[in-house]
N, C-alpha and C positions, 0 to 999 in steps of 0.2 A: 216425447213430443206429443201436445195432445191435436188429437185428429181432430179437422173440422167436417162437422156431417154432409155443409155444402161441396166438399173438395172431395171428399168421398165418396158420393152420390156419383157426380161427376166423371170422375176415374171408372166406378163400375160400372155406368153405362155407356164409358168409352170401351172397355173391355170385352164388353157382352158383345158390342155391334164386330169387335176381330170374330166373333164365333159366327159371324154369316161369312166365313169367305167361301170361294167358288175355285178360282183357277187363278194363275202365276204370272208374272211379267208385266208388271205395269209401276214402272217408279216412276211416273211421270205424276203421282198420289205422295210423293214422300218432299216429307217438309225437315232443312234442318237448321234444327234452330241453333247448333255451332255457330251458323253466322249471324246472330243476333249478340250485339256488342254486350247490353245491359244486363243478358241472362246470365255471359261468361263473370261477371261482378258478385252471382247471387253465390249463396252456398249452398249444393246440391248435393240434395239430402239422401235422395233416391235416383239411380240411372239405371235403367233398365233399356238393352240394346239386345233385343232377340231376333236374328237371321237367318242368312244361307244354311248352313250345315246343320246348323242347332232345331232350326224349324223343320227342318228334314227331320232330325231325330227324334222330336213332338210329335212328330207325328205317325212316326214309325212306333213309339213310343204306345200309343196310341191305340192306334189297329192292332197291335198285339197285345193289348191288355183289354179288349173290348170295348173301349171310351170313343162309341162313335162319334159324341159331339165334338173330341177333342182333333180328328181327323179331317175336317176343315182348315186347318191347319197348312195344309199344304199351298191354299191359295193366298200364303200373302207371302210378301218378301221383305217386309222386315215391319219391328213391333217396337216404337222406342218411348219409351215413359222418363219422364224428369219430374221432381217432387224440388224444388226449391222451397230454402227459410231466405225469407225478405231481409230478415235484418236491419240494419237501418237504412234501408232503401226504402224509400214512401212505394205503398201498394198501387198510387196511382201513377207513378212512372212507369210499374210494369204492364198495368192498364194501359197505359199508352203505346207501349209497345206494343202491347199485342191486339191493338188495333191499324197499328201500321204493319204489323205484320196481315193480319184481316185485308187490310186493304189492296196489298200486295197479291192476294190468295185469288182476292176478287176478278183482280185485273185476269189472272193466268186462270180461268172462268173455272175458282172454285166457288161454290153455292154457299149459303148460310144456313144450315139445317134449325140451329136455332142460338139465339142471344138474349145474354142475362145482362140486365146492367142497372143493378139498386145500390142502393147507399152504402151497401156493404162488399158485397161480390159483384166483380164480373165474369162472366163464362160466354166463351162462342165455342159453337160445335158447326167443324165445315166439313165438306165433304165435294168431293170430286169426282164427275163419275158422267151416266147419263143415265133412262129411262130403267135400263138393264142392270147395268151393272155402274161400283164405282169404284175409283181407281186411288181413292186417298180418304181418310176421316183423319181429321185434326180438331182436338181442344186444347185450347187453353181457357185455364181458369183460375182467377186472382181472387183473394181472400183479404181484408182487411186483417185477418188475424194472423200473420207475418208466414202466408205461405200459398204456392203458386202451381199449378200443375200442368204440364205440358205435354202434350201424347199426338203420336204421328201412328198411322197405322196405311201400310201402302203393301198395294197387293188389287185383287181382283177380286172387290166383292160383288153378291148378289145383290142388288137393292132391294128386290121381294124378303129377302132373310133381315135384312137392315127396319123392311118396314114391320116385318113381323116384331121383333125385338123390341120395338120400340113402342108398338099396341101392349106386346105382352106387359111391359112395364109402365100400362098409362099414361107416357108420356106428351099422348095427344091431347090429353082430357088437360084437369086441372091435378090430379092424385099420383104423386110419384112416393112409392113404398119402398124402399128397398132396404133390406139387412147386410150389413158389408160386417163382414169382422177382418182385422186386422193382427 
């Protein structure tokens, strides 16, 4: 399957912002998209569902092998990734969804961190939280090149560590660099 550089981008700097967590207990951050009718239609190509026990052992994992970044870890309570092929599902119906999913996020006062929406891709990146700390990051991001990405991250992050991350990767300016190998 060939990767698109926009869906990859995407994903890695949904990934990078799980390495600012802080402390535990907050799924009032967690989005699932099981109940999104149109998703259950795609074929899902990647599921990635990392929690309770397993995040514990990340992180145990962790501290005893020296990986203090990977030791963060402990402040979230669950990590879930979905990688959908469109198939012959028009990319703009899932665009659509997941702007009434957006919309729904907005209501239950999640914020918009930031919105893609050209001729090709769309991507929102939202996040639930306050000044401190936040309690949910969700992207989704649709590709006209038959593939869709969907990432929930809920837990207790730092926003200081969210806003470092996202200096460190340019994200404010106009230049976003980044190497993903897969």
């Amino acid at each position: 399957m060939k990767r698109n550089p926009f869906i990859t981008a995407v994903a890695a700097i949904t990934l990078s912002l799980a390495a600012s967590v802080q402390q535990a207990n907050a799924q009032d951050g967690f989005v699932d998209f099981d109940q999104i009718d149109l998703l259950s239609e795609l074929n899902t190509v990647v599921d990635v569902r990392i929690g309770g026990w397993l995040l514990e052992f990340a992180r145990d994992a962790a501290i005893e092998s020296g990986e203090e970044d990977l030791e963060v870890l402990s402040g979230v309570d669950s990590i879930r990734v979905r990688v959908y092929e469109l198939g012959d599902i028009d990319p703009r119906d899932v665009a659509d969804a997941a702007e009434l999913i957006r919309s729904d996020l907005l209501r239950d006062q999640w914020e918009d961190m930031a919105v893609v929406r050209d001729r090709h891709d769309k991507a929102y990146i939202m996040v639930k939280g306050n000044r401190d700390n936040l309690s949910g990051i969700t992207v989704m991001a649709i590709s006209n090149d038959d593939e869709a990405v969907f990432v929930n991250i809920s837990g207790r992050l730092n926003s200081r560590q969210v806003a470092k991350i996202l200096a460190d990767n340019d994200l404010m300016g106009t230049h976003l660099d980044l190497d993903v190998d897969f």
